[in-house]
C-alpha positions in Angstrom: -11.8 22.8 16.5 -8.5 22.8 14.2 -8.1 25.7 12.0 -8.6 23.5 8.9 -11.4 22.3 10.1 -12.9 26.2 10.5 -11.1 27.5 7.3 -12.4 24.4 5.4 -10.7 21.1 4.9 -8.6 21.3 1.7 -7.3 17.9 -0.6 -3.8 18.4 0.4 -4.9 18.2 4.0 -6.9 15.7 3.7 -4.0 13.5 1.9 -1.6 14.8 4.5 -4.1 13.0 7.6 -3.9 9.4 5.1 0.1 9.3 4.6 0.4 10.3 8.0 -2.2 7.9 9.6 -3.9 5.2 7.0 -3.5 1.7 8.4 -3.2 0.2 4.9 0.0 2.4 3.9 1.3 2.1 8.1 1.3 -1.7 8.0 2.9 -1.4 4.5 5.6 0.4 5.9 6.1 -2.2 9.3 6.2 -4.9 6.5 9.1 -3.0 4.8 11.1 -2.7 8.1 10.8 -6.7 8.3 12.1 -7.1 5.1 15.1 -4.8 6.1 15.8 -7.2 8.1 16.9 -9.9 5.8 19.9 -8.3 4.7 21.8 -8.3 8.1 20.6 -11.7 8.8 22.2 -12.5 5.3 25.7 -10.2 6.5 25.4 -12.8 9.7 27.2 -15.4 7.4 30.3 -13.4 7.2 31.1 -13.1 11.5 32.1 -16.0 13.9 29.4 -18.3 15.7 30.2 -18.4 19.6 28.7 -21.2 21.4 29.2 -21.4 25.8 28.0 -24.7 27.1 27.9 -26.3 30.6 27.4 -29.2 31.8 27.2 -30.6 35.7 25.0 -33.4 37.0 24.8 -36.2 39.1 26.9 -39.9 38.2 26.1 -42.8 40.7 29.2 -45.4 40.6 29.5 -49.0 41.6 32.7 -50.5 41.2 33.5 -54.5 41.6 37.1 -54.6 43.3 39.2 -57.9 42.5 38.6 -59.0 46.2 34.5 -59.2 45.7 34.0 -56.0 47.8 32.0 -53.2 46.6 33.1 -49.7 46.4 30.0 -46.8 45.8 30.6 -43.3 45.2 27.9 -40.3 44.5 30.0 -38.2 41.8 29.6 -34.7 40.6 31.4 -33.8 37.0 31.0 -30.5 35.6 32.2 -29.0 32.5 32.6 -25.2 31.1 33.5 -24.4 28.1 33.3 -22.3 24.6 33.7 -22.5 20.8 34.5 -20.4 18.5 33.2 -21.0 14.6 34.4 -18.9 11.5 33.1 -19.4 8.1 36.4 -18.6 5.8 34.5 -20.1 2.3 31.0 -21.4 2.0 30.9 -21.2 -2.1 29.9 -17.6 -1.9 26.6 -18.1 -0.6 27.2 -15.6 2.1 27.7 -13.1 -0.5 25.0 -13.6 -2.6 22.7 -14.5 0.2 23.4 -10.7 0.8 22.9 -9.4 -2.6 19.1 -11.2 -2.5 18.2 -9.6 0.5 19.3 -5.9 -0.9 17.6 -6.5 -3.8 14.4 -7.4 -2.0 14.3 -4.5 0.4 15.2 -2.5 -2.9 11.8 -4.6 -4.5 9.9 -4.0 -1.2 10.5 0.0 -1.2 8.6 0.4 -4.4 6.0 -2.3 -3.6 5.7 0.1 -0.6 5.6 3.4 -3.2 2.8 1.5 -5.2 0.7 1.1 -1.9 1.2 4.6 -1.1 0.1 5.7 -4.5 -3.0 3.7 -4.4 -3.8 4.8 -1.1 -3.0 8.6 -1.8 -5.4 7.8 -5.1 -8.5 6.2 -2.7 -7.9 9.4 -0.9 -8.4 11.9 -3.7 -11.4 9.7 -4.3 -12.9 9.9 -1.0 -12.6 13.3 -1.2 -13.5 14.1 -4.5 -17.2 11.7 -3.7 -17.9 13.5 -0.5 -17.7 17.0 -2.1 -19.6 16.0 -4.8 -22.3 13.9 -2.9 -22.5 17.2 -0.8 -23.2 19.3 -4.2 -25.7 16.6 -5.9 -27.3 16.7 -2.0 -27.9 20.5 -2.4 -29.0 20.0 -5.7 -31.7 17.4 -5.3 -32.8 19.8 -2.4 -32.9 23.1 -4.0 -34.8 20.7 -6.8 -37.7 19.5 -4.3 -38.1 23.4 -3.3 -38.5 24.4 -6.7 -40.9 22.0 -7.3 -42.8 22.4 -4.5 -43.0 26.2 -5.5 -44.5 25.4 -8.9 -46.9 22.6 -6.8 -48.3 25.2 -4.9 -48.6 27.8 -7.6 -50.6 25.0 -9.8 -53.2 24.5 -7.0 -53.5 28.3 -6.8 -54.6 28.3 -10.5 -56.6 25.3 -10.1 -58.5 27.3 -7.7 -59.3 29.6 -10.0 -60.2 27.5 -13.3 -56.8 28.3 -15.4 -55.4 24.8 -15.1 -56.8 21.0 -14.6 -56.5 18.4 -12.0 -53.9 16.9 -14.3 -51.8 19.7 -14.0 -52.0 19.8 -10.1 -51.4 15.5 -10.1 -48.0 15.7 -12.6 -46.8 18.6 -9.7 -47.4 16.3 -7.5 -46.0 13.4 -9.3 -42.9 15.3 -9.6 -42.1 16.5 -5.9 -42.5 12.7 -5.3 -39.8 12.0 -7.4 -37.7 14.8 -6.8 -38.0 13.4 -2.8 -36.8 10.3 -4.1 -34.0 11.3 -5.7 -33.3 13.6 -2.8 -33.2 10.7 -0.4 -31.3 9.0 -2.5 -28.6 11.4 -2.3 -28.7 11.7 1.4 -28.0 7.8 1.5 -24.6 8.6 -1.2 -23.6 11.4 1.1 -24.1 9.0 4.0 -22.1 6.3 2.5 -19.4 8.9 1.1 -18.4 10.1 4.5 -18.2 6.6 5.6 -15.7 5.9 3.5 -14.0 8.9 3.7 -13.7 8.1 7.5 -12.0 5.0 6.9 -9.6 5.9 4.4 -8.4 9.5 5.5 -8.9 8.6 9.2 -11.7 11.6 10.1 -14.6 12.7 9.8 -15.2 14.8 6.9 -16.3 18.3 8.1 -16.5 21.2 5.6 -14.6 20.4 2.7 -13.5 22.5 -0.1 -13.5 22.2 -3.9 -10.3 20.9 -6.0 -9.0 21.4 -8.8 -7.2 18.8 -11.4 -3.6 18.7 -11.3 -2.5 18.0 -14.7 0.4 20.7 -14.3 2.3 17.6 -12.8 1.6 15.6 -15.5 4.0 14.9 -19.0 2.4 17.3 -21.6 2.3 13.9 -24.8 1.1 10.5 -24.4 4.1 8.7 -25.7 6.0 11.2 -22.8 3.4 9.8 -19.9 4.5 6.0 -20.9 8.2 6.8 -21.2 8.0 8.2 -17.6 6.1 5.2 -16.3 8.2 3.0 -18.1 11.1 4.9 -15.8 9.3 5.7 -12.9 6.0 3.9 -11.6 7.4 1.7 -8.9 5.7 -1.5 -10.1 7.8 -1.9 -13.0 11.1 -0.5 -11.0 10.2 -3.5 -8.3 9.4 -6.4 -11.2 13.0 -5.6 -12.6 14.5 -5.9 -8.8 12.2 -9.2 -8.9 14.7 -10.0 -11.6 17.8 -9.6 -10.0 16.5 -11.4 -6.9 16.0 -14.2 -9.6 19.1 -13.9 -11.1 21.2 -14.2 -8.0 19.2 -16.7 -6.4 20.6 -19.0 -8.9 23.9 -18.0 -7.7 23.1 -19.2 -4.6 21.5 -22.6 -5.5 24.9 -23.3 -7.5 26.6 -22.6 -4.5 25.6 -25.6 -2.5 28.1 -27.3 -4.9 30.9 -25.9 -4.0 33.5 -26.4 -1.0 33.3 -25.2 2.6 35.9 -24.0 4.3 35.7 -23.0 8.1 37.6 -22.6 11.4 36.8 -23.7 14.5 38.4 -22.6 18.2 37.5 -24.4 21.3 38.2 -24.5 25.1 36.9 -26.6 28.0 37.4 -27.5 31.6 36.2 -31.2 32.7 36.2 -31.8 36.5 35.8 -34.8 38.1 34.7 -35.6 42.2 36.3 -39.0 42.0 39.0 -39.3 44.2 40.4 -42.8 42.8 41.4 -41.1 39.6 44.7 -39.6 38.7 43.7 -37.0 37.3 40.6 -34.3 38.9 40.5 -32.0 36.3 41.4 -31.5 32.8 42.0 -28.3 30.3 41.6 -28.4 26.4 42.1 -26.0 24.3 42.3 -26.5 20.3 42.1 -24.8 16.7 41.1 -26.8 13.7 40.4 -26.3 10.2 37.8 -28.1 8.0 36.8 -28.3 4.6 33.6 -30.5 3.4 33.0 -31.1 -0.5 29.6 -31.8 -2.0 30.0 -35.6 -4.2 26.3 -36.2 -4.2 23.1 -35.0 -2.1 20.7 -37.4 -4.0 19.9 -34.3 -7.0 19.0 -31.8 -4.3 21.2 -29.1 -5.5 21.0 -29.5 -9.2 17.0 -29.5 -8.9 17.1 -26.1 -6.9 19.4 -25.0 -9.4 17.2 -25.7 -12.1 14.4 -24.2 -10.1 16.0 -20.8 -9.8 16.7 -20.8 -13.4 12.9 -21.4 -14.0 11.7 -18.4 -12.0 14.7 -16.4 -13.2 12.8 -16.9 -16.9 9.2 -16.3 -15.1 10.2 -13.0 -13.6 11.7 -11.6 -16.5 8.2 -12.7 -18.1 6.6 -10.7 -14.9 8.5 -7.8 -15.7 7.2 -7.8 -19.9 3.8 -8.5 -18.7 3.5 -5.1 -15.8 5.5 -3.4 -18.6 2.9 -3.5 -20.9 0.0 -3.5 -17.6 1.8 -0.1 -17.4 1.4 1.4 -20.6 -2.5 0.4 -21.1 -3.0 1.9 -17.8 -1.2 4.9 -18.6 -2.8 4.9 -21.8 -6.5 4.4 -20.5 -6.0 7.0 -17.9 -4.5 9.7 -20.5 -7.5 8.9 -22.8 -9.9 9.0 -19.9 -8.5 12.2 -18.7 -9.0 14.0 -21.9 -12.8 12.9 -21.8 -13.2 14.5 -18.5 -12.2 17.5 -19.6 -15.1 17.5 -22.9 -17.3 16.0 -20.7 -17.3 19.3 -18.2 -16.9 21.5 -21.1 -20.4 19.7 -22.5 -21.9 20.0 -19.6 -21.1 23.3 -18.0 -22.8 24.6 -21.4 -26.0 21.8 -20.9 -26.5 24.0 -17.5 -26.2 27.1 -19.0 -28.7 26.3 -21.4 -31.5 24.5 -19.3 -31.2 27.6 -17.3 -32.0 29.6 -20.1 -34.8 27.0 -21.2 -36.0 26.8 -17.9 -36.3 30.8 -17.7 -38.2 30.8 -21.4 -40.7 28.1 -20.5 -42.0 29.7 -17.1 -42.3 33.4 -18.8 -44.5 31.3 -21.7 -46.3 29.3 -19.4 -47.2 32.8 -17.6 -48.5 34.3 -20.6 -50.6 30.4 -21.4 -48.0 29.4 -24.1 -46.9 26.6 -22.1 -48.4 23.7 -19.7 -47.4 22.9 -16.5 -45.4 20.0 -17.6 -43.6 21.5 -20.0 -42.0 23.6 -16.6 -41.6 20.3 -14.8 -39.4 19.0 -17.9 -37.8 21.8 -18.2 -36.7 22.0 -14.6 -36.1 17.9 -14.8 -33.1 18.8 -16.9 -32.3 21.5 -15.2 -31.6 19.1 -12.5 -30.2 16.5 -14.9 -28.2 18.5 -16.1 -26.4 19.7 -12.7 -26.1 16.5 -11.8 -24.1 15.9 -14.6 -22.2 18.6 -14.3 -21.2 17.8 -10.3 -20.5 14.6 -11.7 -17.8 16.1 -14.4 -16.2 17.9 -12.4 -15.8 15.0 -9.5 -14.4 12.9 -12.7 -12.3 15.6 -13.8 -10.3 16.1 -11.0 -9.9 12.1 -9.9 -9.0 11.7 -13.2 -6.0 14.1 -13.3 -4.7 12.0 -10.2 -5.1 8.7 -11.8 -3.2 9.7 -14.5 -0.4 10.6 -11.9 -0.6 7.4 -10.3 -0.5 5.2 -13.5 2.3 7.5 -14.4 4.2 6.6 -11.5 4.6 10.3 -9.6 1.7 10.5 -6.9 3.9 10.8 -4.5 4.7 13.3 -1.2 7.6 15.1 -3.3 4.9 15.4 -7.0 2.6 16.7 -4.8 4.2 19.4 -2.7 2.8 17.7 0.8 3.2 19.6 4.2 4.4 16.3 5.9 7.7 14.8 6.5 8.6 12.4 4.2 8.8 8.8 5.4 11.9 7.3 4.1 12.7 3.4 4.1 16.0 4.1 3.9 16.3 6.2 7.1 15.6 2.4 9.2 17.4 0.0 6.8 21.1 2.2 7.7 19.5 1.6 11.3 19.5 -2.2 11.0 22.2 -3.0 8.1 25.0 -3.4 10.5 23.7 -4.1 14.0 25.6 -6.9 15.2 22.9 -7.7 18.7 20.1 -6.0 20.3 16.6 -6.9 20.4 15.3 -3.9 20.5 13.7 -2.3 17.3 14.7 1.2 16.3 11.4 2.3 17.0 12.1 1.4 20.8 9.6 -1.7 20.7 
């Protein structure tokens, strides 16, 4: 068994196990790598094109000879050679072919950083349900014990005449219940772990209590939204949405311009017919070429005035998660500081049912009180755990959605023990490789 696992399982390990192995975040990253891609396909434009051909077959000749004989020959031609293509000026459509793929691998890195946020943040979640489900499990069960105590003690006074059947049917009633609700809670804590499972990757085994991290947080409101307005990778990767917009227009335009290019070639014809002068033949050339655009039937204007049109709907894109952003941030601030009343409230409800709870049975000793008034009494007991467990779960996911809205759930924010996977480490990988098949990775 792992030391964690004897020590007790702790959030940062479990968060650890789901940036190291969640499927979600790992195909997120593969889909980054592809898109690193594009840029040197785009540098591509920029270096020569070197086509070899050959060519060789069979040529069946009949030949009509001024004296009406007939000559047949079985020939045998072949041909070898190799050209050499350079782009010198293709309207600058190399260049900013090149500038929309940098900006998309720049828009796919924080796509990939919001993915990993919301992952990290369905971790916390997973974690935070199973510890409470395990708690509110405990409590239902240390509920039905209780109950059943004050069951048996009402059948013990039943025998002897101090209480009624009623009393001994409301005990009753109430273990019922409190077997309800504790099978209830078996099925959350069933379901809990299930999930846990498939987000962090493993099993949850003994997991320990967390606590809110709102040291990581900004300490104003107006300071959270500033920071997401800076930092939370949706808005960084609408505004790279942008300059892929912008330059794609660029790039439409340059379909109208002139194309420049050079072409080297060289080739070897042979020929197997003897009757010819000449067996074999050598070319070698170098020629230069320029097309201009007159008219492509409105192809280019229209994609020009495309790119213009989703140049004005991404910067709309960018206003509308701009302001996503700050409601979120905004929501999650607000919702944070409830959490913290609402565990204040109710860590003072339990200390107070317990209290009530201790009053009622010392007066129901001494015939003050009826049985049911112990049942209630220990009813909110319960309720009022319950709600406790279930502050404190809120108060601690809470703390890490503000962090995610903010834009800083993140290996680095949170101190992980894990190396860092960088997109940057394969894009320098790919950016220049001029051939292989092979992926960095070895695949």
């Amino acid at each position: 068994m792992p030391a964690s696992s004897r020590a007790g399982e702790t959030l940062q390990d479990a968060l650890v196990k789901t940036y190291q192995n969640n499927p979600q975040l790992n195909a997120e990253r593969a889909r980054q790598r592809g898109t690193d891609e594009n840029v040197p396909q785009a540098l591509s434009g920029y270096r020569p094109q070197i086509v070899a051909s050959l060519g060789a077959g069979l040529q069946a000749v009949r030949n009509l000879l001024p004296d009406n004989t007939i000559q047949t020959a079985t020939l045998r031609p072949w041909t070898i050679g190799f050209t050499v293509t350079q782009t010198l000026f293709n309207g600058y459509k190399t260049a900013n072919s090149v500038r929309v793929a940098e900006f998309q691998v720049k828009s796919g890195r924080e796509a990939l950083r919001n993915v990993e946020q919301g992952v990290l943040l369905d971790s916390v979640t997973a974690y935070m349900n199973v510890v409470a489900n395990i708690a509110l499990y405990e409590a239902q069960r240390t509920n039905v014990q209780v109950l059943r105590e004050i069951q048996a003690t009402t059948k013990k006074r039943l025998d002897a005449g101090d209480v009624t059947p009623t009393d001994t049917a409301q005990a009753e009633s109430r273990v019922s219940r409190g077997l309800a609700d504790l099978n209830a809670a078996q099925v959350a804590l069933a379901i809990s772990r299930e999930v846990y499972h498939q987000v962090i990757g493993e099993a949850a085994g003994q997991l320990t209590p967390a606590s809110p991290v709102d040291r990581l947080s900004p300490t104003t409101q107006m300071a959270a939204v500033d920071a997401a307005n800076h930092e939370h990778p949706a808005v960084l990767g609408a505004g790279y949405d942008v300059d892929v917009a912008q330059t794609s227009i660029k790039l439409a335009e340059s379909n109208l311009l002139p194309t420049v290019s050079v072409q080297a070639g060289a080739s070897r014809s042979v020929q197997t017919d003897s009757s010819l002068t000449t067996a074999a033949q050598d070319q070698a050339s170098v020629l230069g070429q320029m097309s201009v655009p007159i008219y492509d039937g409105g192809m280019a204007a229209s994609q020009t005035r495309q790119a213009k049109e989703v140049y004005s709907q991404s910067r709309l894109v960018l206003d509308q998660v701009r302001n996503q952003s700050r409601t979120a941030v905004i929501s999650a601030w607000v919702a944070n500081e409830g959490t913290k009343v609402a565990l204040t409230a109710a860590e003072s409800e339990v200390h107070a049912a317990e209290l009530a709870l201790q009053g009622v049975r010392k007066e129901a000793q001494g015939g003050q009180r009826t049985t049911i008034d112990v049942l209630n009494a220990q009813q909110d007991l319960t309720n009022a755990r319950t709600r406790q467990i279930t502050a404190q779960r809120d108060r601690v996911i809470a703390s890490y959605t503000l962090l995610s809205a903010i834009g800083r759930l993140d290996v680095h924010t949170l101190n992980l023990n894990t190396p860092d996977y960088s997109a940057d480490v394969h894009y320098h990988q790919v950016r220049d490789a001029w051939h292989g098949l092979r992926t960095p990775s070895g695949q």
